[in-house]
C-alpha positions in Angstrom: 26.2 0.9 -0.2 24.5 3.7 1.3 25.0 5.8 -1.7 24.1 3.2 -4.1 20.6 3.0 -2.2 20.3 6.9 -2.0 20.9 7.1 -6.2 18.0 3.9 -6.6 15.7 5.7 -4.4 16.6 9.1 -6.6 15.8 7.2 -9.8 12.4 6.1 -7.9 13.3 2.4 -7.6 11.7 0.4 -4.6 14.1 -1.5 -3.1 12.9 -5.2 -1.1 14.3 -6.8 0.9 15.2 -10.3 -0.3 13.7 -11.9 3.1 10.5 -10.5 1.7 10.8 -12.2 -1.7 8.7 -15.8 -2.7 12.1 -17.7 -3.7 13.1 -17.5 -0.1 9.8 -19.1 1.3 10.0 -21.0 -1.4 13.1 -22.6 -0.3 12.4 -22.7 3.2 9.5 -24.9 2.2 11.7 -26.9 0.3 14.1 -27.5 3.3 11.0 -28.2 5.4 9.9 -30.6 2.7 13.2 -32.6 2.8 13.0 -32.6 6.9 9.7 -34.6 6.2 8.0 -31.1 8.4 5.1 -31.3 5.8 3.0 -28.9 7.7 6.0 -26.2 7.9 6.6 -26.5 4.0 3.1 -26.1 3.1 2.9 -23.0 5.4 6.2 -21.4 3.6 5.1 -22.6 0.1 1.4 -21.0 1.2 3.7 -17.7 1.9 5.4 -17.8 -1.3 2.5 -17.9 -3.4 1.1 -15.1 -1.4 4.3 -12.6 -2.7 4.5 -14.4 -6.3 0.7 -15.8 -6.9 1.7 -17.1 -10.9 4.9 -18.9 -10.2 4.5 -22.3 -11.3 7.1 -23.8 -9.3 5.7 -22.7 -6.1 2.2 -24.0 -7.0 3.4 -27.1 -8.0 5.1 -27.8 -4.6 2.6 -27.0 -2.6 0.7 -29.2 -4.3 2.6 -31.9 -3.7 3.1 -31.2 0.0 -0.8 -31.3 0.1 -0.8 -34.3 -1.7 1.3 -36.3 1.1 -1.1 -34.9 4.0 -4.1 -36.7 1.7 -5.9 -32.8 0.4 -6.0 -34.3 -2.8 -9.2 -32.1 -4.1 -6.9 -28.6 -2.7 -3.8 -30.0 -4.2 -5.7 -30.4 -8.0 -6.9 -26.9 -7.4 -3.1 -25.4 -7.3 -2.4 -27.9 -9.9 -5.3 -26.7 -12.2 -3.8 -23.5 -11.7 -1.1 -24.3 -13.6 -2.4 -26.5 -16.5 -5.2 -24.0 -17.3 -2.2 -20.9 -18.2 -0.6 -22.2 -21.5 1.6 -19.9 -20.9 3.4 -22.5 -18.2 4.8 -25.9 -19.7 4.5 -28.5 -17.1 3.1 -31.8 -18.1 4.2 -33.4 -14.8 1.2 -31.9 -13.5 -1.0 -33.8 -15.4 0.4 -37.0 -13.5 0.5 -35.8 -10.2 -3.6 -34.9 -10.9 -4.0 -38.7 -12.2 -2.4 -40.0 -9.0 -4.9 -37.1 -7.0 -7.7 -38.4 -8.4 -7.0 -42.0 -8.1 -6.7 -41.4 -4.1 -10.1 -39.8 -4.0 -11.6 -43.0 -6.3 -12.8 -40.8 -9.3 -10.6 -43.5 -11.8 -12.0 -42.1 -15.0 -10.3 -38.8 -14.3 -7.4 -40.2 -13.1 -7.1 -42.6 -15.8 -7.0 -39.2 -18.6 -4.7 -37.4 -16.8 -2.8 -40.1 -17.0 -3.1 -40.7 -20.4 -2.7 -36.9 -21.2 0.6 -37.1 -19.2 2.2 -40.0 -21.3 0.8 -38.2 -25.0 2.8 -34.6 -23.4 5.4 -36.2 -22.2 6.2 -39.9 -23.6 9.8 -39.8 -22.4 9.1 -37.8 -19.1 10.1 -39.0 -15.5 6.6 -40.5 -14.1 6.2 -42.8 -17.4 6.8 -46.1 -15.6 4.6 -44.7 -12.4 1.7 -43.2 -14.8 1.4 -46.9 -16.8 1.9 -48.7 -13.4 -1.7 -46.4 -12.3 -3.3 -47.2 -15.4 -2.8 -51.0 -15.4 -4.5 -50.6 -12.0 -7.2 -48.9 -13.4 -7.8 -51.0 -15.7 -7.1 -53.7 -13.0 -10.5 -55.9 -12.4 -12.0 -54.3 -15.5 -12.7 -51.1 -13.9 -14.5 -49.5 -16.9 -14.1 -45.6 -16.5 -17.2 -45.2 -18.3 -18.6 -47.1 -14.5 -16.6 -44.5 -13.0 -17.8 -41.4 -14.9 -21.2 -42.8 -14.2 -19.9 -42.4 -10.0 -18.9 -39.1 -10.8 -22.0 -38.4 -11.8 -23.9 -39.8 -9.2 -21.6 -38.0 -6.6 -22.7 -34.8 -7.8 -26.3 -35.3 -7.7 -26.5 -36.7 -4.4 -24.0 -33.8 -3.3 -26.9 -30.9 -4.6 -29.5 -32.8 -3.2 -28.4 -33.5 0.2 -27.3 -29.5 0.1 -31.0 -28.9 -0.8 -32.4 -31.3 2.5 -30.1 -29.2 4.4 -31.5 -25.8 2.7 -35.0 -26.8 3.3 -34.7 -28.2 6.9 -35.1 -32.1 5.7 -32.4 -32.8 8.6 -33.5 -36.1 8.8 -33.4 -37.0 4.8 -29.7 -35.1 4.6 -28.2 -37.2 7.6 -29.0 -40.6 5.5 -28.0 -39.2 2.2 -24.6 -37.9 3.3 -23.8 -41.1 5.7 -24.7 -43.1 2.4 -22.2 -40.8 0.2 -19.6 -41.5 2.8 -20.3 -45.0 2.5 -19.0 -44.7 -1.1 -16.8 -42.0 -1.1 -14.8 -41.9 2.5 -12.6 -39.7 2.4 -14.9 -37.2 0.4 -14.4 -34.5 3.4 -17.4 -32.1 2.3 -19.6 -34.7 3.4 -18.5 -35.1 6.9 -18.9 -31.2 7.0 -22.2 -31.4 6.0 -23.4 -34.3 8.2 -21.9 -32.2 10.9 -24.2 -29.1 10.2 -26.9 -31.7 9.6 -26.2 -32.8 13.1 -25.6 -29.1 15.2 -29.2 -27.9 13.2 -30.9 -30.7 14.8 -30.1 -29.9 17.9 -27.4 -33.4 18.3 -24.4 -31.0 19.4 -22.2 -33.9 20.3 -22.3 -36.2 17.4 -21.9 -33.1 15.1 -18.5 -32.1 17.2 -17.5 -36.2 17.0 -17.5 -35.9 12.9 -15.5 -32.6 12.8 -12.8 -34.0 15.2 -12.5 -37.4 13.1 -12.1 -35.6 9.7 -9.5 -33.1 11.6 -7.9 -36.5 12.7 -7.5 -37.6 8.9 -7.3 -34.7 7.1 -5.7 -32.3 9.3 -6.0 -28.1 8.6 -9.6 -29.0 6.8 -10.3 -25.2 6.6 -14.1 -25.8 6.6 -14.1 -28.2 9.8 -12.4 -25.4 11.9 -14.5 -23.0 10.9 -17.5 -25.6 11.3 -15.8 -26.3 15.3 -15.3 -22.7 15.8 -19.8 -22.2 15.3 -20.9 -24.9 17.1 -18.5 -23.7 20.0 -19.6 -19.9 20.0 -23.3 -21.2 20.1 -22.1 -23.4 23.2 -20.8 -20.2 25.0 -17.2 -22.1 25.6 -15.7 -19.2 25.3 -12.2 -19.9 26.1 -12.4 -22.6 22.9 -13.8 -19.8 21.0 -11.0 -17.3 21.6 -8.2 -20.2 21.2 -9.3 -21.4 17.8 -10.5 -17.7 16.5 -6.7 -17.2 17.4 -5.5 -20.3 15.3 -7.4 -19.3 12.5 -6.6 -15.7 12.4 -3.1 -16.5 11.4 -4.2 -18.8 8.6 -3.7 -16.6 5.4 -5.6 -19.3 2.4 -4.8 -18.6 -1.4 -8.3 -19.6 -2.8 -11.4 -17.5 -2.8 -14.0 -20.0 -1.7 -11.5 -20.4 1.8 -11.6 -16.4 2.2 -15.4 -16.4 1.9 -15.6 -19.3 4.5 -12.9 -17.5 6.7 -14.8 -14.3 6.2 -18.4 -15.7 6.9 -17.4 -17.6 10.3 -15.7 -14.6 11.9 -18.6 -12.8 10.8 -21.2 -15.0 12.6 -19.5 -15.3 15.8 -19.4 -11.4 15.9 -15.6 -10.9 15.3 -16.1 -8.2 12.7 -12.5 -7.1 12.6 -11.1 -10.3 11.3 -14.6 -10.8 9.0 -14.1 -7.6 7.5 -10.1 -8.0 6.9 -11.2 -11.6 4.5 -14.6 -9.9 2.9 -12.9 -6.9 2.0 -9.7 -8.0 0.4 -11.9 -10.5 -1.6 -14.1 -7.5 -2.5 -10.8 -5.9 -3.2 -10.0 -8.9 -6.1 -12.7 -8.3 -7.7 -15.1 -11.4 -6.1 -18.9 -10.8 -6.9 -20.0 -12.4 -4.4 -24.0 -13.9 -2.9 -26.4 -12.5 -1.0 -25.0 -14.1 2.3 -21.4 -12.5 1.1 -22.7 -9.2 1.2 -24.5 -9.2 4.2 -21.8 -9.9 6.3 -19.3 -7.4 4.5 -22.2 -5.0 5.2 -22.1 -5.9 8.4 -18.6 -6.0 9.5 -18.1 -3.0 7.6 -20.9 -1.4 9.5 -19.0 -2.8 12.7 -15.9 -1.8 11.9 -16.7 1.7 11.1 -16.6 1.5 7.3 -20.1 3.4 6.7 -20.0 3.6 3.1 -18.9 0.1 2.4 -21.7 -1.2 4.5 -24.1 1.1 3.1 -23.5 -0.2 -0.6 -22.9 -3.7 0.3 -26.3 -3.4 2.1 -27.8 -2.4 -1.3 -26.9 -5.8 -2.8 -28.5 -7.3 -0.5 -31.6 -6.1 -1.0 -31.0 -6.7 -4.7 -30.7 -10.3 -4.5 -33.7 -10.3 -1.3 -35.9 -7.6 -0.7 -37.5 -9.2 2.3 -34.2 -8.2 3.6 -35.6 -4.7 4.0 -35.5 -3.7 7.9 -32.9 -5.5 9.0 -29.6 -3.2 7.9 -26.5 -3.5 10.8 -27.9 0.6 11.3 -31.4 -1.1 11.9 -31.5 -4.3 13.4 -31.4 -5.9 16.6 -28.2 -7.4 15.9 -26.3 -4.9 16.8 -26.5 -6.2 20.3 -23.6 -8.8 18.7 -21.6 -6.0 19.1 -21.8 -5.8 23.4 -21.5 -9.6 23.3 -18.1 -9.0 21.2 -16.7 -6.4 23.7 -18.1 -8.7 26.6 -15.9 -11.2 25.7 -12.7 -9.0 26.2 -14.0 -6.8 28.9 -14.1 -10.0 30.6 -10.9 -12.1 29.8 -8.3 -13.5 31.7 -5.6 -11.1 31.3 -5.1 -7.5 31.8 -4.5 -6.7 28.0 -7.4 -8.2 27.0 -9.2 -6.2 29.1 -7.6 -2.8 28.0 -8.6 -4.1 24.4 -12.1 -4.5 25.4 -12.0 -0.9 26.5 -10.1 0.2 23.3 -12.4 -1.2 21.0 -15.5 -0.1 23.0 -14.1 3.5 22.6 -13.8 2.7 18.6 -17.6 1.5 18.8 -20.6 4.4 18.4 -22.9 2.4 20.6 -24.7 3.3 23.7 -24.1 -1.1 24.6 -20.1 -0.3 24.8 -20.9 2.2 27.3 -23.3 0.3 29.3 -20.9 -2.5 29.0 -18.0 -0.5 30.6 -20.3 0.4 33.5 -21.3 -2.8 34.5 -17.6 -4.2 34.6 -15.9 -4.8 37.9 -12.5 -3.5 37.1 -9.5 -5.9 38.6 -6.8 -3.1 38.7 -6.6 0.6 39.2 -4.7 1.2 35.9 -7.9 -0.8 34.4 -10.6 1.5 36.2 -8.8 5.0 35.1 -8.3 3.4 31.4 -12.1 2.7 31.7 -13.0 6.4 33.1 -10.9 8.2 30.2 -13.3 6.0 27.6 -16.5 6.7 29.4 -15.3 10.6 29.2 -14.8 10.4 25.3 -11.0 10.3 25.7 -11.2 14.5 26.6 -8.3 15.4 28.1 -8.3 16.6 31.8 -5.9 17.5 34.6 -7.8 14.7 36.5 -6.6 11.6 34.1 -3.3 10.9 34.5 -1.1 11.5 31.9 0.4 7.5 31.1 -3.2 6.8 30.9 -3.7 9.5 27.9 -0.3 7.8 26.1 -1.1 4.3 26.3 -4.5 4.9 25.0 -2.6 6.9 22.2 -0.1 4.6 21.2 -2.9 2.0 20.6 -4.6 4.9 18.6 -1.8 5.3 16.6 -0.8 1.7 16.0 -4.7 1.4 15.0 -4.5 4.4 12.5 -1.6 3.3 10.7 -2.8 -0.7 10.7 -6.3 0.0 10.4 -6.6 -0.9 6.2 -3.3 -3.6 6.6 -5.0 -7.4 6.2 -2.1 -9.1 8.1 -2.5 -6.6 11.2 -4.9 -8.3 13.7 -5.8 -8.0 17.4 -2.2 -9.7 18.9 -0.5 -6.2 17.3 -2.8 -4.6 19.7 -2.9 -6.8 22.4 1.1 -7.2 22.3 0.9 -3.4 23.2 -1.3 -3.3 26.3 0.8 -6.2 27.6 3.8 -3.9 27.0 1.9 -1.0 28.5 1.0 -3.2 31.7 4.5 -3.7 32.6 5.8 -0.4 31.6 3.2 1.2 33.8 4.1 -1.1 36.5 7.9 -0.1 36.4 7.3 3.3 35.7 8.7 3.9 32.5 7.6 7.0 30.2 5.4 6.3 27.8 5.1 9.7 26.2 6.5 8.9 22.7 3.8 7.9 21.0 5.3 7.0 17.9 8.0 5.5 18.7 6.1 3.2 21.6 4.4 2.3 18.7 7.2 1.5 16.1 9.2 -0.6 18.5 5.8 -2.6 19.4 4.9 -3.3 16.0 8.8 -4.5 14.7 8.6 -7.0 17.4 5.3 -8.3 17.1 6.0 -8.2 12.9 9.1 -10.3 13.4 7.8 -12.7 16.2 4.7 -14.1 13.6 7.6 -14.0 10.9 5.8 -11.1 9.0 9.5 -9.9 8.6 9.7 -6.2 9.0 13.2 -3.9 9.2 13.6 -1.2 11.8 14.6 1.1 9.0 11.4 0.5 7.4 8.9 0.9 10.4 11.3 4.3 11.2 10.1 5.5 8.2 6.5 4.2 8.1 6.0 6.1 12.1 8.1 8.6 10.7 11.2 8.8 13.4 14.7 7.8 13.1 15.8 4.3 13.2 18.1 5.2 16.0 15.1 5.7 17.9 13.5 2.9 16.7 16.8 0.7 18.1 16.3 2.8 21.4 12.8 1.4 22.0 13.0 -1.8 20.8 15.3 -2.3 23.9 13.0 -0.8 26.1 10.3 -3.2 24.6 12.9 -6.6 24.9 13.3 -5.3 28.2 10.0 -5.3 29.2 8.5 -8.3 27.5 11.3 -10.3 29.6 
């Protein structure tokens, strides 16, 4: 075996492992699927797509798993995916958007997909179950052109109640969107927008009330979350803030729009890390984004240390507004987000998080980070000399002591080689100065850098099933797997 692998990797062949491939998400889903954990298939299924975006099976699935949890408009967007390539031949899909669109109540369009479905596929398996949906159509003389006319009116009411929202007619946009729910209830962007019309009037509770009964019927509603996840940061309930900023940095959505909204919200509550991961990689796919898109890539990029990005994402900006002039992430007061950011960790609960708010502060070119430090009451001495070596610009001296220099470097390094990954976040980090803690604590020695940092980022890899191998994170810090197996004891050992 080994020689077989030494003549691929002679001939220049990459070889992955088959843990790493779509097919086996794909059928973990499945298996999830048949053990009626709809929440677990979609998640695999959502995986799947990620490592094989154009196979039609996968989308399909997922579209049905989304279908049972009632995202009928997210599960016509995967299944649009597939009609709109004639390269894929699947007129099943054309039922399941019927039966979609007859959930939501739009009965003209689910009345020609249905038709469509029986013209592609007159002998198919949903024939009985696609005339069965269109004698209920038809049932009480619903005329689709009635229904077209709905459609229609949906639409127009939608854009106009965006537009009261736009121009601060709070008042006008809270009846419009109750009287669209009226018709349409389970038309979830409404209930989104009645809850901003709510929180920008000032009516905080009623706003939170909406969001937590469409999270109660339509469950993982990407925009409620992120909706929750404001109004809580402008209610300074911080704990909720870091809970749900947690939950939603381990969602990893296919579509654009989701990555935008993802992108945006961490943005505006100052987590510029995880804002920049989302904006970027859009960027990345080729996404030409808004005004409001740039702004906060300029920003996080500016936040996050990526000068240049933010520098030319700051000149859209002022292509699409001029007025914009002055207020630059280099320029603005805003930058003050960036001590409320680091106040946040230099004050958490736990020891790690507090070593993170120092290890970010030293990553941060701001006079705030270092006013920040000095106004912390430190709750440990290994805290208080991690602070000092920061507040001296990391320079090494006889007078810090030496596990202080290494755990400070083995963040480094996990930073520098995770810096530019999207599915690295702040836990990889944070698993690390919990490690460190306890090492510290039982005196181990911490002087390996990159090996520290190898075994910390296979466990944390394998524990958020991001599967990684030793062999491969050997060769990625550069060491031997055998020392890779070495520390991964000591870091078992520890985190026991």
């Amino acid at each position: 075996m080994e020689k077989q692998n030494r003549k691929e990797r002679q001939h220049g062949s990459k070889v992955i492992p088959f843990i790493q491939t779509g097919e086996y998400y794909f059928k973990k889903g499945l298996k999830a699927y048949r053990q009626h954990d709809i929440y677990k298939s979609i998640k695999h299924f959502k995986r799947a797509i990620e490592l094989e975006p154009k196979e039609p099976m996968f989308l399909c699935q997922l579209s049905v798993a989304l279908t049972e949890i009632g995202d009928y408009v997210l599960s016509n967007q995967y299944l649009t995916k597939i009609i709109d390539n004639p390269k894929f031949d699947m007129p099943e899909c054309f039922y399941f958007m019927a039966n979609n669109y007859a959930h939501l109540g739009l009965f003209q369009e689910a009345g020609k997909y249905a038709q469509t479905y029986l013209e592609r596929e007159p002998e198919g398996d949903f024939v009985e179950d696609a005339e069965d949906l269109l004698d209920l159509l038809r049932f009480e003389e619903v005329e689709f052109e009635d229904s077209a006319n709905q459609q229609d009116e949906l639409i127009i009411k939608q854009e106009q109640a965006r537009d009261y929202l736009e121009s601060g007619r709070l008042d006008e946009a809270v009846c419009l969107l109750k009287e669209i729910i009226r018709e349409y209830p389970e038309f979830w962007s409404a209930y989104n927008n009645l809850a901003l019309a709510y929180f920008y009037s000032g009516d905080v509770d009623n706003a939170s009330e909406i969001l937590e009964d469409v999270l109660s019927k339509n469950p993982g509603n990407l925009h409620a979350l992120c909706n929750s996840l404001v109004f809580l940061y402008y209610q300074r309930k911080t704990q909720q803030v870091k809970e749900l900023t947690n939950r939603l940095s381990h969602i990893h959505p296919i579509l654009f729009e989701h990555r935008y909204k993802l992108g945006a919200t961490f943005g505006l509550i100052g987590r510029y890390d995880l804002a920049f991961k989302w904006l970027r990689s859009l960027q990345r796919s080729g996404f030409d984004g808004d005004e409001t898109f740039y702004y906060w890539l300029s920003y996080s990029a500016y936040f996050t240390e990526h000068h240049d990005i933010a520098q030319n994402a700051w000149k859209r900006v002022l292509e699409e507004n001029p007025s914009k002039k002055g207020s630059a992430p280099w320029e603005s007061d805003r930058t003050k987000q960036i001590s409320d950011v680091l106040d946040r960790w230099l004050t958490g609960d736990f020891i790690e998080e507090r070593l993170y708010g120092l290890f970010l502060a030293s990553k941060t070119n701001s006079s705030l980070a270092r006013k920040d430090i000095k106004h912390i009451q430190f709750h440990a001495t290994l805290e208080q000399e991690f602070a000092n070596y920061v507040l001296s610009k990391k320079k090494k001296s006889s007078k810090v002591p030496s596990y202080i220099i290494d755990g400070y470097q083995i963040a480094d390094t996990l930073f520098s080689k995770n810096k530019h990954d999207d599915t690295a976040n702040e836990e990889l980090y944070l698993t690390w100065l919990m490690i460190y803690d306890e090492a510290v604590k039982r005196q181990f020695n911490v002087s390996n850098w990159q090996a520290w940092a190898a075994a910390t980022e296979y466990i944390w890899r394998n524990h958020v099933s991001r599967t990684i191998t030793q062999k491969q994170v050997a060769e990625k810090y550069k060491i031997s797997k055998a020392t890779v197996m070495k520390y991964v004891k000591y870091v078992k050992e520890l985190l026991q």
